[in-house]
HTML snippet that shows the backbone in 3Dmol.js (N, CA, C, O; Angstrom):
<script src="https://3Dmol.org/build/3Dmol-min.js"></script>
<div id="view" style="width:600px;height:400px;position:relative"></div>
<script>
const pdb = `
ATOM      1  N   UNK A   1      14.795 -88.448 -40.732  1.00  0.00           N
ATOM      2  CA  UNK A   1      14.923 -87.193 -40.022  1.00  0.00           C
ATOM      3  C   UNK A   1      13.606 -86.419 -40.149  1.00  0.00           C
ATOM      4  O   UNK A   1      13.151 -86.076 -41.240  1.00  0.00           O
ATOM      5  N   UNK A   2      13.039 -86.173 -39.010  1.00  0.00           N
ATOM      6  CA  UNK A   2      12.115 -84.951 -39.047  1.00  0.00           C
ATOM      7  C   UNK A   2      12.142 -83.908 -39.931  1.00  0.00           C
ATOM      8  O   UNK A   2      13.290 -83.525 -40.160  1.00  0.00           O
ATOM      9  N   UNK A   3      11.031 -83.144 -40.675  1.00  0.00           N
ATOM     10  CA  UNK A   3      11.076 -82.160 -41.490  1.00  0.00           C
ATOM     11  C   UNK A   3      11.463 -80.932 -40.686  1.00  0.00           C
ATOM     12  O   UNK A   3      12.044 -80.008 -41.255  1.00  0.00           O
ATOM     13  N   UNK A   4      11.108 -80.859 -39.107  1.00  0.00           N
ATOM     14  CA  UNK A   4      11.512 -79.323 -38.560  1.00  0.00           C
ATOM     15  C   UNK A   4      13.144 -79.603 -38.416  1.00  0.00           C
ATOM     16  O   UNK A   4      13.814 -78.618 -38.727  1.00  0.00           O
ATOM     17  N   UNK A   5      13.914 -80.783 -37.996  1.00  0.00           N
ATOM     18  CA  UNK A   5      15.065 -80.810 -37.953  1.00  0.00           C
ATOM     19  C   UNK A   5      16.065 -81.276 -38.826  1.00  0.00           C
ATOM     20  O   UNK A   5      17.245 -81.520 -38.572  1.00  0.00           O
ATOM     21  N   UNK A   6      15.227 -81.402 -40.266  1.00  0.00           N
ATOM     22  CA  UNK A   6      15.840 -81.281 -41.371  1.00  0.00           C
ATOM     23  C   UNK A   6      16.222 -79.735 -41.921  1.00  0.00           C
ATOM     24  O   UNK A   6      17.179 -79.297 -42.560  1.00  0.00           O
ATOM     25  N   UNK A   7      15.203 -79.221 -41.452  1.00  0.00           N
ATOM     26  CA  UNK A   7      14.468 -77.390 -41.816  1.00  0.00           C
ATOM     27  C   UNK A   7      16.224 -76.689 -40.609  1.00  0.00           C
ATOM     28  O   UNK A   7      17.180 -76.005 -40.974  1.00  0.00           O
ATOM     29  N   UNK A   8      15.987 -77.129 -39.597  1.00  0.00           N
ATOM     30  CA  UNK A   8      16.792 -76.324 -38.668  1.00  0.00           C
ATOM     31  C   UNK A   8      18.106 -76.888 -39.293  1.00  0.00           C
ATOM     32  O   UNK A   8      19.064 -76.359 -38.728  1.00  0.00           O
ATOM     33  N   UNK A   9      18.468 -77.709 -40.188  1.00  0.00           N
ATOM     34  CA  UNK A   9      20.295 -77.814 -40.039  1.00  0.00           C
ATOM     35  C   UNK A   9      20.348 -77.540 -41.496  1.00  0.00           C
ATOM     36  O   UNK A   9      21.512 -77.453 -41.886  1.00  0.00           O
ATOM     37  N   UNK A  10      19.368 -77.359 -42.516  1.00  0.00           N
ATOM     38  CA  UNK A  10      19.490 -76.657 -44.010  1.00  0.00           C
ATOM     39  C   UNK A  10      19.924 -74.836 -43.586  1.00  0.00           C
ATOM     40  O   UNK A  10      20.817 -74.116 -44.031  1.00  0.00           O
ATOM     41  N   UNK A  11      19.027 -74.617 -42.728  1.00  0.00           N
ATOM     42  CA  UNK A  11      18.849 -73.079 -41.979  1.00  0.00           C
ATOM     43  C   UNK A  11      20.676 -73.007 -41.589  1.00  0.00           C
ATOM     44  O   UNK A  11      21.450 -72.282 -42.215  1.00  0.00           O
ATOM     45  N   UNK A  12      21.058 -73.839 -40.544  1.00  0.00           N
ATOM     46  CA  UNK A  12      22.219 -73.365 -40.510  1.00  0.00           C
ATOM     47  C   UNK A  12      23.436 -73.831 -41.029  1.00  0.00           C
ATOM     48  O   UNK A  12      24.530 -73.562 -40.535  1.00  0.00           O
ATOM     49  N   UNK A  13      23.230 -74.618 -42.151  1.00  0.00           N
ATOM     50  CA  UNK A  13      24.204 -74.106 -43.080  1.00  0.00           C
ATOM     51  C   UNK A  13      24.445 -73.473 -44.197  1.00  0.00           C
ATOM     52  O   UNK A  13      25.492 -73.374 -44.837  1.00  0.00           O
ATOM     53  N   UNK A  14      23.303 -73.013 -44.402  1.00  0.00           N
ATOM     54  CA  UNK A  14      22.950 -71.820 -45.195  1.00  0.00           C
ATOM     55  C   UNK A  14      23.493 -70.554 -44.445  1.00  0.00           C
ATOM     56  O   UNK A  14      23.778 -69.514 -45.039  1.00  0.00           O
ATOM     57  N   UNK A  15      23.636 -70.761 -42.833  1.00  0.00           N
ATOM     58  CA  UNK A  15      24.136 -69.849 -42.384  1.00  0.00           C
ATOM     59  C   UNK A  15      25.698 -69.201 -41.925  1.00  0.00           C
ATOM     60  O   UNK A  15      26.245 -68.155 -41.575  1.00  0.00           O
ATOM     61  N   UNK A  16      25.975 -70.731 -42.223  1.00  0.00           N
ATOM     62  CA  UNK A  16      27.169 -70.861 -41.927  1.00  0.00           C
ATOM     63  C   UNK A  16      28.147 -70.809 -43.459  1.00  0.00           C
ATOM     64  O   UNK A  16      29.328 -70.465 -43.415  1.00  0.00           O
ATOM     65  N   UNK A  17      27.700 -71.065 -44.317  1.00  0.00           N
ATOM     66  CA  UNK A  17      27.934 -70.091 -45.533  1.00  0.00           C
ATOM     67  C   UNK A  17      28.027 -68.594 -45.636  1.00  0.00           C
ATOM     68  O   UNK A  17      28.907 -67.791 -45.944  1.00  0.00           O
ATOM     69  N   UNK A  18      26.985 -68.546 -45.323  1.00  0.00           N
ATOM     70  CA  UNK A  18      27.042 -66.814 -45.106  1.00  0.00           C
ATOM     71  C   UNK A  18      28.216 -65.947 -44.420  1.00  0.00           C
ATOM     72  O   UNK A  18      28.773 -64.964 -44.910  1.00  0.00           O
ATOM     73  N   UNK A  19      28.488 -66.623 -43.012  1.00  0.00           N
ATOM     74  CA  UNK A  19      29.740 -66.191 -42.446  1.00  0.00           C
ATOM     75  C   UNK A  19      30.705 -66.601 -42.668  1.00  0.00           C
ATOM     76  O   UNK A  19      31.720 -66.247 -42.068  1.00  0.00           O
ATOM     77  N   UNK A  20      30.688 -67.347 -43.465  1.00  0.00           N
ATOM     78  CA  UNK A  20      32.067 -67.855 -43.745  1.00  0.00           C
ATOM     79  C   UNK A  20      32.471 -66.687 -45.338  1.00  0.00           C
ATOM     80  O   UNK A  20      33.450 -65.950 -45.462  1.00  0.00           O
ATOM     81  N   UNK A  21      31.374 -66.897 -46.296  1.00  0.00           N
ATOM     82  CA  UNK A  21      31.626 -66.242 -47.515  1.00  0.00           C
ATOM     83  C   UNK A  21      31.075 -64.339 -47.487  1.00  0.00           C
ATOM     84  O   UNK A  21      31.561 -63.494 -48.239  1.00  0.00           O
ATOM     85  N   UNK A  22      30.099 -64.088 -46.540  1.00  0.00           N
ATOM     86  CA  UNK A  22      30.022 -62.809 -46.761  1.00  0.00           C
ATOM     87  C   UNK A  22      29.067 -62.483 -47.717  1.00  0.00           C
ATOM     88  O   UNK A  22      28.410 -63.413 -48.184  1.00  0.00           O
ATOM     89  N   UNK A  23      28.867 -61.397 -48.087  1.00  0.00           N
ATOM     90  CA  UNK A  23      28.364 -60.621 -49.453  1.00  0.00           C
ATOM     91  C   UNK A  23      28.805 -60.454 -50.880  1.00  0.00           C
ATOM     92  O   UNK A  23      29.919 -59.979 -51.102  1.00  0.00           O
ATOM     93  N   UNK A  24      27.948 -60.840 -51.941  1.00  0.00           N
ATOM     94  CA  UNK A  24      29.054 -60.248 -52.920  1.00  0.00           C
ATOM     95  C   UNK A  24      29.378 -60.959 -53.875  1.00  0.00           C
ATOM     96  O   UNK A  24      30.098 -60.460 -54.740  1.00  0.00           O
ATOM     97  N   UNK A  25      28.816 -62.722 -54.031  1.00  0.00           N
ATOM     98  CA  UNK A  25      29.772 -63.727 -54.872  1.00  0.00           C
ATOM     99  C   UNK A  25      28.242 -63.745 -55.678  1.00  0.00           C
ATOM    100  O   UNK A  25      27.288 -63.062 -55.307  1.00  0.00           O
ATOM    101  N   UNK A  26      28.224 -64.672 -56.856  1.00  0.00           N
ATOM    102  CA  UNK A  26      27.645 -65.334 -57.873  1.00  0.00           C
ATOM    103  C   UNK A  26      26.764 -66.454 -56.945  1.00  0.00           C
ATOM    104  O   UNK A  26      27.249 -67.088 -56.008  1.00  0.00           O
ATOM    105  N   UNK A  27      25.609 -66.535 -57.334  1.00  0.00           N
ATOM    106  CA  UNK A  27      25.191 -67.880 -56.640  1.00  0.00           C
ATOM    107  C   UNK A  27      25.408 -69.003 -56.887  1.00  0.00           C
ATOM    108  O   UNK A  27      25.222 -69.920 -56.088  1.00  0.00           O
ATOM    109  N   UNK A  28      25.746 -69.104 -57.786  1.00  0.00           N
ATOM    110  CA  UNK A  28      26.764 -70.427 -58.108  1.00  0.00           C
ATOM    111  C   UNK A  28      27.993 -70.815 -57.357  1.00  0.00           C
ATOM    112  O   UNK A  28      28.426 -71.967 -57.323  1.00  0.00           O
ATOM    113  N   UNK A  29      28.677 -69.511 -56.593  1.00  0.00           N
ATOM    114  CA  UNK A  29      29.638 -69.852 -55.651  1.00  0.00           C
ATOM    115  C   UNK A  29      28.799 -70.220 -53.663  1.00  0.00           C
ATOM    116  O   UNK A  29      29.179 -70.839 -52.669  1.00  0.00           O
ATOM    117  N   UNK A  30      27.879 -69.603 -53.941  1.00  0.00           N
ATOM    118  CA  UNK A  30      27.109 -70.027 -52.997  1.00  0.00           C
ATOM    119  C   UNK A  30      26.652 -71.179 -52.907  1.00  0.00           C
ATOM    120  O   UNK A  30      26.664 -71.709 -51.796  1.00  0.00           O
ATOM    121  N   UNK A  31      26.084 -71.938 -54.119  1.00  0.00           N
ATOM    122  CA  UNK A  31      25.748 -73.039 -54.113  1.00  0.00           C
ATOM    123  C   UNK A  31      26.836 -74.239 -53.822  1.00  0.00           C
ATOM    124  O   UNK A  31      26.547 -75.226 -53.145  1.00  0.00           O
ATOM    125  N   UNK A  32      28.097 -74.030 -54.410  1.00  0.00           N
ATOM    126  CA  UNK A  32      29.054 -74.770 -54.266  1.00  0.00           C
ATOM    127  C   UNK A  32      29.387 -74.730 -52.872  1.00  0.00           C
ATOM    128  O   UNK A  32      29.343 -75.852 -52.369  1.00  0.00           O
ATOM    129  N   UNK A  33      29.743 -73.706 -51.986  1.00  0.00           N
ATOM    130  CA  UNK A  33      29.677 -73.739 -50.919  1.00  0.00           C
ATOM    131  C   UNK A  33      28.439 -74.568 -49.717  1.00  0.00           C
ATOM    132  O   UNK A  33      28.634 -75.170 -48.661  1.00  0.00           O
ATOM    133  N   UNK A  34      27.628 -74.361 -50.206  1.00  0.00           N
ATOM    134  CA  UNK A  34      26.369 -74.710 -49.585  1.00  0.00           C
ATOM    135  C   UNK A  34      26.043 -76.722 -49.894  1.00  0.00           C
ATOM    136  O   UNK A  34      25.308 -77.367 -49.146  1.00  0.00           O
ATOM    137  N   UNK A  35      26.781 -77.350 -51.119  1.00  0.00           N
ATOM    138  CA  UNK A  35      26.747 -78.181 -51.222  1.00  0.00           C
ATOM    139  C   UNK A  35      28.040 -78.925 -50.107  1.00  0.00           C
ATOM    140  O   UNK A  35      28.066 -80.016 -49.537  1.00  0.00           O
ATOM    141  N   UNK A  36      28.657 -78.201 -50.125  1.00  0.00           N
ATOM    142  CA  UNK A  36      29.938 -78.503 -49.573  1.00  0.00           C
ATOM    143  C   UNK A  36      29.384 -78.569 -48.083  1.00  0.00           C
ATOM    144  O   UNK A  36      29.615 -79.615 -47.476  1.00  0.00           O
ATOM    145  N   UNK A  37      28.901 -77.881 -47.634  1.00  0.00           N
ATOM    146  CA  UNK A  37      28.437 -78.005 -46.271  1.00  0.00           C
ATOM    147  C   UNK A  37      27.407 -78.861 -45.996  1.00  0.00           C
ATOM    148  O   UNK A  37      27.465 -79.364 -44.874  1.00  0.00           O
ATOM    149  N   UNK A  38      26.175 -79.284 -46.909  1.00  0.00           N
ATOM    150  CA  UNK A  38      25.311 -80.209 -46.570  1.00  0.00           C
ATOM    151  C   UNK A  38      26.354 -81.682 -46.684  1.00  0.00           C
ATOM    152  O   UNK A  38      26.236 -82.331 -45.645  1.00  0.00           O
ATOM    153  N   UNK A  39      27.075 -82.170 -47.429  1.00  0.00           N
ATOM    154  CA  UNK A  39      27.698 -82.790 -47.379  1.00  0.00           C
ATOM    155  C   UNK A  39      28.786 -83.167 -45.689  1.00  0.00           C
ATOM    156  O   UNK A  39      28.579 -84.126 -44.945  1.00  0.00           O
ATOM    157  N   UNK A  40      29.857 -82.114 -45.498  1.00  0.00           N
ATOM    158  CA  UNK A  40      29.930 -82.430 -43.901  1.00  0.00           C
ATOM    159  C   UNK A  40      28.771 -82.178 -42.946  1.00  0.00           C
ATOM    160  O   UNK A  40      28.880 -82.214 -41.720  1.00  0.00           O
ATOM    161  N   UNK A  41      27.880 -81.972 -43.479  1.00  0.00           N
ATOM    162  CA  UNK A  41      26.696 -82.574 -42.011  1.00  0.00           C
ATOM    163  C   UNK A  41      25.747 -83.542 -42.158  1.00  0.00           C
ATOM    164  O   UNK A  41      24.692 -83.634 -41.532  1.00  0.00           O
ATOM    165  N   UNK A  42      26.233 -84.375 -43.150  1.00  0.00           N
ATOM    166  CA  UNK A  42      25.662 -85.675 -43.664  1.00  0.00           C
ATOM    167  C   UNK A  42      23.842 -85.300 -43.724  1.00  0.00           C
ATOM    168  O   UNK A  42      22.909 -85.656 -43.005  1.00  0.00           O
ATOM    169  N   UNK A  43      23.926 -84.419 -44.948  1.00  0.00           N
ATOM    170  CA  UNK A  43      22.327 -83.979 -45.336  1.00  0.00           C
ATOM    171  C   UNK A  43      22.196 -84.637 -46.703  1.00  0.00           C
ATOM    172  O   UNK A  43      22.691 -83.975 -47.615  1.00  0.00           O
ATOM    173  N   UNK A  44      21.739 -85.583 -46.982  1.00  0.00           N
ATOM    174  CA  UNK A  44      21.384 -86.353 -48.416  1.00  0.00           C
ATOM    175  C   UNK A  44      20.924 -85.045 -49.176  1.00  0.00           C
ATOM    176  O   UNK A  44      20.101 -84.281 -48.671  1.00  0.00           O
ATOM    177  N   UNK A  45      21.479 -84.832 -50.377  1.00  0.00           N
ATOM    178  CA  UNK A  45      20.528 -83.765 -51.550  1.00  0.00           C
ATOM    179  C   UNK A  45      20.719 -84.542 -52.874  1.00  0.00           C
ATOM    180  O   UNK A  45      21.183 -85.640 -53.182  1.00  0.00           O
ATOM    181  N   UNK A  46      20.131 -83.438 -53.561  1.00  0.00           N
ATOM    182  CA  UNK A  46      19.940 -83.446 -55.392  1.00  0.00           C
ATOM    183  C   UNK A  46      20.556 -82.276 -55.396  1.00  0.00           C
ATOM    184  O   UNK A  46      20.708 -81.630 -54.358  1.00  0.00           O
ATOM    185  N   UNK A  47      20.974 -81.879 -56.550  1.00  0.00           N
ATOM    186  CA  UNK A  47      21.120 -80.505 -57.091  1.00  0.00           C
ATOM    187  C   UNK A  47      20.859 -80.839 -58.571  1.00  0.00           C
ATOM    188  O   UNK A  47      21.323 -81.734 -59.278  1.00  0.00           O
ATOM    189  N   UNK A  48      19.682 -79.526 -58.918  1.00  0.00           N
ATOM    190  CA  UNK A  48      19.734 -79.464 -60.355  1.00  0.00           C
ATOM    191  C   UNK A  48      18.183 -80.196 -60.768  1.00  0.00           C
ATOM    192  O   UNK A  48      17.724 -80.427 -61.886  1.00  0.00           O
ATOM    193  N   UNK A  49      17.569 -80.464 -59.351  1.00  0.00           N
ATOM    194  CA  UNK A  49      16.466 -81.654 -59.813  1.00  0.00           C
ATOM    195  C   UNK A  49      15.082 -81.167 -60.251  1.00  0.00           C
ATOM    196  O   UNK A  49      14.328 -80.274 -59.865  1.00  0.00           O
ATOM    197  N   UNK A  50      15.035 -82.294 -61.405  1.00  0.00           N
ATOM    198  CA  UNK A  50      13.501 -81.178 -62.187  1.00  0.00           C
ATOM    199  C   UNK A  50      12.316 -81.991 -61.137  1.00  0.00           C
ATOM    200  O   UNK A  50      12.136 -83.117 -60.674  1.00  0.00           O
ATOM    201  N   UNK A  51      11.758 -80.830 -61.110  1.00  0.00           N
ATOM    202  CA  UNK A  51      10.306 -81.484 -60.156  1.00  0.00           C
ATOM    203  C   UNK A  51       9.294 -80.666 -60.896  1.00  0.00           C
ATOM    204  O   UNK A  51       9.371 -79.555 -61.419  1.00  0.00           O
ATOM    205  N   UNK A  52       8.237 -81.614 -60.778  1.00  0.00           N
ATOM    206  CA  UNK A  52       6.552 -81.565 -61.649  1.00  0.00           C
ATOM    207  C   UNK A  52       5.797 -80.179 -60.342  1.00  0.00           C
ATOM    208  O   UNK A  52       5.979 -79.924 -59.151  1.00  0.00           O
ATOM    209  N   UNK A  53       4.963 -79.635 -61.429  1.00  0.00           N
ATOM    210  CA  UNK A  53       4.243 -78.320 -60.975  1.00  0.00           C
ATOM    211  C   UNK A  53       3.125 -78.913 -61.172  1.00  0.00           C
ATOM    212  O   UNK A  53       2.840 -79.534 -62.196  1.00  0.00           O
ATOM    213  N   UNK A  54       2.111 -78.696 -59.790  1.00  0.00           N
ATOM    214  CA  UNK A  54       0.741 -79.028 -60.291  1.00  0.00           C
ATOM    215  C   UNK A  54      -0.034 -77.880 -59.843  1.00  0.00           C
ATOM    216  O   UNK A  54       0.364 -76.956 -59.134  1.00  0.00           O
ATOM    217  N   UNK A  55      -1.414 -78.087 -60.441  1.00  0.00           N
ATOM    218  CA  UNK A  55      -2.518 -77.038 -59.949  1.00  0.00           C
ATOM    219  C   UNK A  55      -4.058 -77.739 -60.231  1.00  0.00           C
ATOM    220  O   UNK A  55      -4.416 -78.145 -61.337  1.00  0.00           O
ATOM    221  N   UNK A  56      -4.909 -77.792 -58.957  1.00  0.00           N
ATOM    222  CA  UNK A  56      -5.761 -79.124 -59.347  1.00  0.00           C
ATOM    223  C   UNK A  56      -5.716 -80.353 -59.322  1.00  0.00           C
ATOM    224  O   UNK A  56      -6.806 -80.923 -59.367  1.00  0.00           O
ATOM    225  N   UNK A  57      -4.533 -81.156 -59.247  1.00  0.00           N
ATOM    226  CA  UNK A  57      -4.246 -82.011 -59.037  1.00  0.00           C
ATOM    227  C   UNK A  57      -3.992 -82.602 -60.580  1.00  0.00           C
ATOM    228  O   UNK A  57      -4.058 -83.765 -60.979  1.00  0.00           O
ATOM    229  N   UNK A  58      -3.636 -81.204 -61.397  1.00  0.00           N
ATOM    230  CA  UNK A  58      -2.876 -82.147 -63.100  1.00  0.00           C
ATOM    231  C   UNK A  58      -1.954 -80.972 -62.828  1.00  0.00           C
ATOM    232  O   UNK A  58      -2.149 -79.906 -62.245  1.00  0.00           O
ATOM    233  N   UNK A  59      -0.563 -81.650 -63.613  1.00  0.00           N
ATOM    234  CA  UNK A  59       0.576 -81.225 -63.761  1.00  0.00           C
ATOM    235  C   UNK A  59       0.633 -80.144 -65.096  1.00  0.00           C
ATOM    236  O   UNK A  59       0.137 -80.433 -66.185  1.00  0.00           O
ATOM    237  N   UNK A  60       1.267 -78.966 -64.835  1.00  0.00           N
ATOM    238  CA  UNK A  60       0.952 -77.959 -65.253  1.00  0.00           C
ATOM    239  C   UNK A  60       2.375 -77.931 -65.771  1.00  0.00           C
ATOM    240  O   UNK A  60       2.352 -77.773 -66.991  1.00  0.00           O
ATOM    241  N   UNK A  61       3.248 -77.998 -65.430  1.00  0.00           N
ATOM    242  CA  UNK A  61       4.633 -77.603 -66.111  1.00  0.00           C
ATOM    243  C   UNK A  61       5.759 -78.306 -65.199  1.00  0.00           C
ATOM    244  O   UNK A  61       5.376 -79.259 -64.522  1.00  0.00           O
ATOM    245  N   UNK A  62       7.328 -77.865 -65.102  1.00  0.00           N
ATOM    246  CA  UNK A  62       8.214 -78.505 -64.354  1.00  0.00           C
ATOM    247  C   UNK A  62       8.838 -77.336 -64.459  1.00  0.00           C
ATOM    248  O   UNK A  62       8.759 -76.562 -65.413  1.00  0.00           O
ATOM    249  N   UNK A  63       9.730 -77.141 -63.059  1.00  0.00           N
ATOM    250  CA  UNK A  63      10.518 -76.250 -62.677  1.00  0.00           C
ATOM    251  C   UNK A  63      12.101 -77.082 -62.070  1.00  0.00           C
ATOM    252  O   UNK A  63      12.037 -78.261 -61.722  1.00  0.00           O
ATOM    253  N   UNK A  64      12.908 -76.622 -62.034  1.00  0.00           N
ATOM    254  CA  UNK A  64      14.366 -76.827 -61.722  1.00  0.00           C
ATOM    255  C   UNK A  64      14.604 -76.242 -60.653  1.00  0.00           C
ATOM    256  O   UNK A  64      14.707 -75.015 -60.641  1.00  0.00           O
ATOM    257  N   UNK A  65      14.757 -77.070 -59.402  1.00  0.00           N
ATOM    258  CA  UNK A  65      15.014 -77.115 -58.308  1.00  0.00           C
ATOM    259  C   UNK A  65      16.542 -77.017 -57.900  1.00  0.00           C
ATOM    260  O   UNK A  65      17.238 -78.025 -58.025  1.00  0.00           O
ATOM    261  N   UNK A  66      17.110 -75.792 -57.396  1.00  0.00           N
ATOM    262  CA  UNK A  66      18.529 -75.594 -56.902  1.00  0.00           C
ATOM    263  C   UNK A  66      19.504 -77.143 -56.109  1.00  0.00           C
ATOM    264  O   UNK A  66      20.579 -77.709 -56.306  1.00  0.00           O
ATOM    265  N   UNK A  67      18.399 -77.279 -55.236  1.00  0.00           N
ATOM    266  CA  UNK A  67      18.723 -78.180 -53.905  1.00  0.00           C
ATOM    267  C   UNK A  67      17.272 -79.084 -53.627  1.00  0.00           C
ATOM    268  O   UNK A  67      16.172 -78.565 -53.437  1.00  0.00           O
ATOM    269  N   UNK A  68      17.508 -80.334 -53.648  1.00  0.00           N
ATOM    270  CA  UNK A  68      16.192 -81.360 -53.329  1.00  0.00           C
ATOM    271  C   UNK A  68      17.068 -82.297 -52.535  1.00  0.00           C
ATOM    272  O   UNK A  68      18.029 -83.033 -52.756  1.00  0.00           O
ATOM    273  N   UNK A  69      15.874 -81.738 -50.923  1.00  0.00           N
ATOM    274  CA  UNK A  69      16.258 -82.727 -49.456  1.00  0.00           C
ATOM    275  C   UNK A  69      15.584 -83.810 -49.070  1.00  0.00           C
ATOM    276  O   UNK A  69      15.921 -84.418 -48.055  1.00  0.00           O
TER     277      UNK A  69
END
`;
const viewer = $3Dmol.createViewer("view");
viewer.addModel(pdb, "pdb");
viewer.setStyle({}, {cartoon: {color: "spectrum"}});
viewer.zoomTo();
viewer.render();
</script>
């Protein structure tokens, strides 16, 4: 899948979360939701995935990634 039409169906179900759940919850209930939806629109992810930080081209630290597409 293309990165712009990977980009456009993350976009709307991120959006379609939104109207469905509103304002107001924990992001953790967002996330659950949001997994739930990449899932019926057959979007391969990670959740939780550590990915390497660089600067210069040497790795500087690792950060924890919500969602990896």
């Amino acid at each position: 899948m293309e990165h712009e039409e990977l980009t456009h169906k993350i976009i709307g179900c991120a959006m379609q979360v939104h109207r469905a759940l509103g304002n107001g919850f924990q992001e953790v209930i967002y996330q659950r939701a949001l997994a739930i939806e990449f899932d019926h629109q057959n979007i391969n992810f990670e959740r939780e995935k550590v990915t390497p930080v660089f600067y210069r081209d040497l790795e500087i630290g690792t950060r924890r990634v919500d969602f990896f597409c």
